[in-house]
N, C-alpha and C positions, 0 to 999 in steps of 0.2 A: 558527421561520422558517428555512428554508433558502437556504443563500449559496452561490453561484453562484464556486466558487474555481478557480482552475486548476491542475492538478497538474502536474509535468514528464514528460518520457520516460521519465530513470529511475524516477521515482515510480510512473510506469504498469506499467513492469513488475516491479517492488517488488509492487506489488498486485496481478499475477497470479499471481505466484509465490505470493505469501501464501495469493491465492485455491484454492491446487492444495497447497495445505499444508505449504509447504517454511516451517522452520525460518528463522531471522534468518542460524543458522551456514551450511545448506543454501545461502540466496540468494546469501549471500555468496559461497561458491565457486563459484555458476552464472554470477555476473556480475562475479567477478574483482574485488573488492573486500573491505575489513574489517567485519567484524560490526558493528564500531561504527558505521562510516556504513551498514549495511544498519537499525539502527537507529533511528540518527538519522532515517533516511525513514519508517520506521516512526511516527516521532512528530511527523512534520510532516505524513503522511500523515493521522491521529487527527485532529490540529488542525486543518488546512483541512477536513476532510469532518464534523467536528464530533462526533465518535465517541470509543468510552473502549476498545475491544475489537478483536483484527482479524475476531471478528466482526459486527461496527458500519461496519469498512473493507470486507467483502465485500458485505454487506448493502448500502451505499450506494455503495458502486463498480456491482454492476450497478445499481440506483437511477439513479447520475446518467449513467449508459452509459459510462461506462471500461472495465466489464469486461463479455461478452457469454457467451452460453450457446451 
């Protein structure tokens, strides 16, 4: 069953960056923050979207329309 969660601003764009292949270290320097918390989103990004992969976070990012083509 699929749950209906809501992710933040930065989370959305944590996931398009992931979705275009950037690195945890890469995103970090795009959007001026630590790896660590580019991480951390990383893992609450998995959790709400219910995924083990950031292929699981692309796959259901376009899925629930976060991320578009």
């Amino acid at each position: 069953m699929q749950t209906t969660k809501k992710i933040s601003k930065r989370e959305t764009e944590v996931l398009l960056l992931i979705a275009q292949e950037f690195s945890s270290r890469e995103i970090a320097e795009r959007l001026f923050v630590s790896t660590q918390t580019v991480i951390s989103h990383r893992k609450n990004l998995k959790r709400k979207l219910l995924v083990k992969n950031s292929a699981g976070l692309v796959r259901e990012g376009y899925a629930r329309g976060f991320l578009q083509l």
